[in-house]
N, C-alpha and C positions, 0 to 999 in steps of 0.2 A: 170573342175571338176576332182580331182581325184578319183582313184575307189580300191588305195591299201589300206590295211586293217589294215598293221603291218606297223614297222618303218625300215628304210634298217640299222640303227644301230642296234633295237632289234634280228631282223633276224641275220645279220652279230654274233652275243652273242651267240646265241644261237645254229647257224651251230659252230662256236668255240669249244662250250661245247659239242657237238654232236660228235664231235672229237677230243675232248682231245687234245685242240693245242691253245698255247699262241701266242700271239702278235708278240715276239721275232720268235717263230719257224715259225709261219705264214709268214712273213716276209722274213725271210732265203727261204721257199720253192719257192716264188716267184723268187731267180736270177736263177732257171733254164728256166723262162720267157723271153723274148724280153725286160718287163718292170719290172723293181725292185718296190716293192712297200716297203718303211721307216716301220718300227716300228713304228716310229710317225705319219706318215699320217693313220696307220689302229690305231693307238689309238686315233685318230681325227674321225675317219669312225665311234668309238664305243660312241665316247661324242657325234656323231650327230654334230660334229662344221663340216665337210665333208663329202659331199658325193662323190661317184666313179666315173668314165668316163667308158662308153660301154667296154673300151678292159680292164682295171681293174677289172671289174666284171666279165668280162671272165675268167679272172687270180685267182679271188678270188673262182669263181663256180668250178675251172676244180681242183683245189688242194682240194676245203670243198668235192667237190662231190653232189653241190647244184643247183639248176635249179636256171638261172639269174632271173628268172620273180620272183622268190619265194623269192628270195635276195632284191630284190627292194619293197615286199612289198604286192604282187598280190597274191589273194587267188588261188594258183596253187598246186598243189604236190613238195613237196623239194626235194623230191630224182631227181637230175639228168638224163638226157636219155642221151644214150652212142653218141657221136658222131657220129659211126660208122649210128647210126640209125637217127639220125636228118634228116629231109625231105624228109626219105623215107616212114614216116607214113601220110599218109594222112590227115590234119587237121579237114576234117570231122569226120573222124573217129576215132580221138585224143580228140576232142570235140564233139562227138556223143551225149552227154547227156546234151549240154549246145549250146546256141545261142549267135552270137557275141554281143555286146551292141555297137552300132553303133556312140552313143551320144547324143544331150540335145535338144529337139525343143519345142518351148514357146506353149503351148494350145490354140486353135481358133485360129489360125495365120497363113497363110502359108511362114510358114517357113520352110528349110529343110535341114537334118542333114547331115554332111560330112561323109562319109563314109568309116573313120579311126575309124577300132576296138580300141574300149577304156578298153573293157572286155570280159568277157564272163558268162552271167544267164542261171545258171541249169532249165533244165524245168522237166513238170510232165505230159507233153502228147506225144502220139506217134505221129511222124512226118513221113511223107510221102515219102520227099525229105528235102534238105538241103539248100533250100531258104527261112528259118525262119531268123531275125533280133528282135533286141529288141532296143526301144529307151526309154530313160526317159523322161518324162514329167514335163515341167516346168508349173505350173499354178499362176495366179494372185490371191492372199487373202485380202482382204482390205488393197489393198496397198503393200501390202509384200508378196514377192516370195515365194512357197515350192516346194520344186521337189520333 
């Protein structure tokens, strides 16, 4: 199940526009990278005929000044956190107002979900501590699934 919202082609347009930077310049700022990224593969990136590899999108977030999650699609905040501050923020604390989504477990069933964040849902009550999770729920409808 995917949980992103947007398309990493739309995204990818849109931080472009956000910065006033074409294809060609895009392109150029990347050889101060390890990886050159074509002209034509990010005009490929923009038709949705390809998507990026992890250290591409590293390359693409650190020149837009975009959060990777927010590129790929995830309802996250676009703006960037500075390197300097990655992992010194505490995830609870980063996600204070939202609970991880764990994954999909079928209703009446014991079944049981793995334990790779898929997401993360905003909540609307005070929480105590930070052993809240959220899972979705799959149910049977005459014959046919809804989650």
């Amino acid at each position: 199940m995917d949980s992103r919202i947007d398309t990493f082609a739309n995204r990818l347009n849109i931080a472009m526009k956000k910065n006033n930077i074409n294809q060609v310049e895009l392109s150029e700022k990347t050889k101060a990278y390890p990886e050159f990224i074509s002209q034509s593969l990010i005009n490929k990136y923009l038709k949705g005929k390809a998507f990026a590899r992890q250290n591409k999108i590293y390359i693409l977030c650190k020149i837009l000044n975009i959060d990777e999650a927010w590129l790929m699609g995830f309802d996250v905040p676009m703006e960037r956190m500075p390197d300097e501050l990655r992992g010194t923020i505490p995830l609870d604390e980063l996600y204070k107002d939202k609970v991880p989504l764990l994954g999909v477990v079928k209703a009446g069933y014991d079944y049981l979900a793995n334990e790779n964040i898929q997401d993360y849902i905003p909540i609307s009550f005070n929480k105590e501590d930070n052993n809240y999770y959220a899972l979705k729920i799959k149910r049977r409808q005459h014959g046919n699934c809804d989650v």
